[in-house]
N, C-alpha and C positions, 0 to 999 in steps of 0.2 A: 812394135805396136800391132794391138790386133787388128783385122780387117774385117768391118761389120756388112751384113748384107740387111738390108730392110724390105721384108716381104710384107707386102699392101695387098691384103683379099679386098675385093670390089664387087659388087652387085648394087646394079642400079643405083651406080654412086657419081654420076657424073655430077650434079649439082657441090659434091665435095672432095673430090680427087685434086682437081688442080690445085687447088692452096696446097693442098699434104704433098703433093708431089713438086711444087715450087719450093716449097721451105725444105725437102729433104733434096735436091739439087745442090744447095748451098752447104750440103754437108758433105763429109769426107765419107761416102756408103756407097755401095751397089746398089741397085733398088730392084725388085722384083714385084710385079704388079701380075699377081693370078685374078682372071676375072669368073666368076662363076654366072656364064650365060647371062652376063645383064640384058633388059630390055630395052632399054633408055639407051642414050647415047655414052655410055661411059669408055667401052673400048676405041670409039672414034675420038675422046679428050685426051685416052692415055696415047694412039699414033698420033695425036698433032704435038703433043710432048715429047716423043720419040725424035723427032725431027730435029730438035736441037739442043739436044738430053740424053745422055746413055741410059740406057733403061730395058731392061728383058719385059716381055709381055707375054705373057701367056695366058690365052684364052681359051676356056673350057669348052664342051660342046653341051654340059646340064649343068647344074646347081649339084655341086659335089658336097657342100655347106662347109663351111670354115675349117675345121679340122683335116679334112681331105687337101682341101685347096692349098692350105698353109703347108700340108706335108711335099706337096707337089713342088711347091716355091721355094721349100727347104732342101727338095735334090739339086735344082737348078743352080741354087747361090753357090758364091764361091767363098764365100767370108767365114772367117775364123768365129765370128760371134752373127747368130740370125737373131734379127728384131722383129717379132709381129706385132704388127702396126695397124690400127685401123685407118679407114679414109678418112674418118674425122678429124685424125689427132694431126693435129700442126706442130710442128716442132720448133721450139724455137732456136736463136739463134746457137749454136756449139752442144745442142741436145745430147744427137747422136754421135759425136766427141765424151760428152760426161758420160751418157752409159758404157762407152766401150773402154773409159777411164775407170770407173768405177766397177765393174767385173775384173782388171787388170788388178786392181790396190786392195780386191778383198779377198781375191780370188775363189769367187763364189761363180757357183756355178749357173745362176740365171739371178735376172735383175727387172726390177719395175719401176718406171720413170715417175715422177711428181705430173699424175694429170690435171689439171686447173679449167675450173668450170668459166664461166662468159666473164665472169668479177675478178678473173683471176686469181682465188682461193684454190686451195688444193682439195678436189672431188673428196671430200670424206665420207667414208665408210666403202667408197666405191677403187682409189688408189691402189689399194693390196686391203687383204682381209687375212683373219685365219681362215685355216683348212674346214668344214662344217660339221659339227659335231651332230648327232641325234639332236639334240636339245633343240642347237641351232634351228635346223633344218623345219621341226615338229612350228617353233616358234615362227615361220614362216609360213607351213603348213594350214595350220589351224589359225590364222588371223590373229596370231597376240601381237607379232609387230603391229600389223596395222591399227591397233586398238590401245598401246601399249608400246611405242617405239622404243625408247630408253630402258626395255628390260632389260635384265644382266646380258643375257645371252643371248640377245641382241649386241650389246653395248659391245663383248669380246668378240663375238665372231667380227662384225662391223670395223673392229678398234676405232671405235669410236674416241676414244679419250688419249689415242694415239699421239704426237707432236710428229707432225708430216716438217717439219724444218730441219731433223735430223736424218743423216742415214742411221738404216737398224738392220738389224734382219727380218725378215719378215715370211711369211708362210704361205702367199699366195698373192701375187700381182695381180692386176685385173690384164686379162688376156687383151686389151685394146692395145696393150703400149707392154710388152714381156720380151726381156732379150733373154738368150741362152747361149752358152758356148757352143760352139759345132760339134768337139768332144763330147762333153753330159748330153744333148741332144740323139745322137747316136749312141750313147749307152740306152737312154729309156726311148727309142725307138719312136720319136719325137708324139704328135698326138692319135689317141684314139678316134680314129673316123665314125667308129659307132655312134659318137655324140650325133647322131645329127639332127637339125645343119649346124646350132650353136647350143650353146649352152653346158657348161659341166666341162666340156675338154680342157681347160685351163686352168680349170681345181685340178679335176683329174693327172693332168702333168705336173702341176707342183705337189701332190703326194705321191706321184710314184720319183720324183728328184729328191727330196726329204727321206724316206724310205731306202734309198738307196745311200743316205750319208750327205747328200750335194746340200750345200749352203744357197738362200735365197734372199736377195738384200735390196733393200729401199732406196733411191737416188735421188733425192732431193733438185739436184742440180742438172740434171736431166729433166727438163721441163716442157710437157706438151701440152698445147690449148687442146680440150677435147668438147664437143658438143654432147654425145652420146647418143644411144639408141640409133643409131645411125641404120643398120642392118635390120634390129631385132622391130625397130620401128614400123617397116613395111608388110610385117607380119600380123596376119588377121587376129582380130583375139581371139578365135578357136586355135589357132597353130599355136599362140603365144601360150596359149596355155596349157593344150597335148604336150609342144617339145621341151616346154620348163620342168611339169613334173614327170613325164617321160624320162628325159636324161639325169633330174635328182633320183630316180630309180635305179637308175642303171648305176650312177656314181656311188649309190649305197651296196648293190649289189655288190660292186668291186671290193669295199672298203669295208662296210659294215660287217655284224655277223649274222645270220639269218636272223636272230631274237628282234637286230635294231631294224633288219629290214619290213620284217611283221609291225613294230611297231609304228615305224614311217607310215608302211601301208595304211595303216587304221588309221593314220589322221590325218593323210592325204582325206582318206576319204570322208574322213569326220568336217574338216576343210571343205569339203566340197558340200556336205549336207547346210555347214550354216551360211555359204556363200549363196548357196540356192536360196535359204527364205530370204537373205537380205534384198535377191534380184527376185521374190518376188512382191517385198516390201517395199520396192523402187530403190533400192540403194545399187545404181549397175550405172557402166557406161556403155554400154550398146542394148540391143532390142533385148527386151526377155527371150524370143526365139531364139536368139543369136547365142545370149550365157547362156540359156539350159541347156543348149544344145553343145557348147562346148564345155560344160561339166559334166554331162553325161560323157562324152568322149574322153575326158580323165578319167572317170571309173572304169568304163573300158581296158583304160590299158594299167590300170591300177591292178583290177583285176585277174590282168591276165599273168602266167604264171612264170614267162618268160620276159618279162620286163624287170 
């Protein structure tokens, strides 16, 4: 039987570590809990947990941002299979048993568990997704999701019309709940730190695992309650919106050809021109100062020629 380790990043997660770290006690795992410099009490919940819990902590001295942090957690573990796990996601009963079941019976090389919203429905379109094509990516870019959800290319990248009841295979877990074998992890040299602090690094690792051959599978029976935005939440909407299309930059860089990276660019920016008249038609949720100013800091780095 494999032996799984569950690395937990934290940042100003006190209000939601203790559940995640109750419900993963009751499981057969190691836990690894990297904190990136919270501010809040979160590293004082996880040493009152320590006391009578085995548990590694390791606390940062900055904000490494998840890519880093989880790499850090991933030298420390000792388990045959690492799970990244958000602070939100609760596991439920024999979870962390089913994923490490289920990587053994498919023998695939990373796995994403059944996340289930407040109703206990399975998160769809957020559980696993495909890998993001141009299409995808433009269709996000330029506002046709949001005007237009049920597009095609919406609907496939999303899998939307997916049956989350079955295992599948599937092409990109969502990074809150992704286990890997310790082997394929140390083939692709677990994540890219570049993403930072979030976003893209767990696309980014489930196409370079695909690329290299490795199989990537859906668990149904692996079951986590997840709230979400837990992290990306506490982020301004100038940040949220430099490190989203910041790191879809960089993810195209990697993957795309220079022709789809050109054309990203131009509807990044095209995106940003009609988001601008909407904020200034009053269609915004924060001040006008606040969006222009963080759409102008998209062009910025849209612009720039190292991004």
């Amino acid at each position: 039987m494999l032996r799984c380790s569950v690395i937990v990043v934290t940042y100003n997660s006190a209000e939601a570590i203790g559940a995640c770290l109750e419900a993963l006690a009751r499981e057969d795992c190691e836990i690894v809990v990297v904190d990136n410099a919270s501010q809040d009490a979160t590293v004082q919940r996880v040493e009152e947990f320590v006391l009578w819990h085995e548990l590694r902590l390791l606390a940062n001295d900055s904000n490494l941002g998840f890519g880093a942090a989880a790499n850090r957690g991933a030298r420390k573990a000792s388990g045959d299979v690492l799970l990244a796990l958000n602070p939100d996601a609760i596991a439920e009963p024999g979870a962390v048993t089913a994923m490490r079941q289920c990587l053994e019976s498919t023998q695939a090389g990373a796995a994403g568990g059944a996340l289930l919203e407040s109703d206990g429905k399975p998160a769809r379109g957020f559980a696993f997704r495909r890998l993001p094509t141009l299409a995808a990516l433009l269709c996000e870019a330029m506002l046709v999701n949001q005007l237009w959800p049920g597009n095609p290319a919406n609907r496939r990248y999303r899998c939307l019309d997916a049956d989350y009841s079955q295992p599948q295979e599937i092409e990109q877990p969502a990074g809150a709940c992704l286990a890997i074998t310790r082997e394929t992890w140390n083939e692709v040299g677990g994540f890219d730190e570049q993403f930072y602090p979030v976003w893209f690094e767990d696309v980014d690792l489930c196409q370079r695992l695909l690329e290299r051959g490795s199989k990537i599978v859906y668990c149904p029976t692996a079951r986590f309650r997840h709230s979400g935005a837990h992290s990306v939440g506490q982020l301004s909407f100038h940040d949220r919106q430099v490190f989203w299309y910041t790191n879809m930059l960089r993810y195209a860089r990697k993957h795309f050809t220079s022709a789809q990276v050109k054309l990203l660019r131009a509807g990044i920016a095209a995106g940003m021109f009609l988001r601008s008249i909407a904020a200034l038609l009053g269609v915004r949720h924060t001040s006008l100062g606040e969006t222009m100013a963080a759409y102008r800091a998209v062009m910025h780095e849209v612009l720039r020629a190292d991004v």
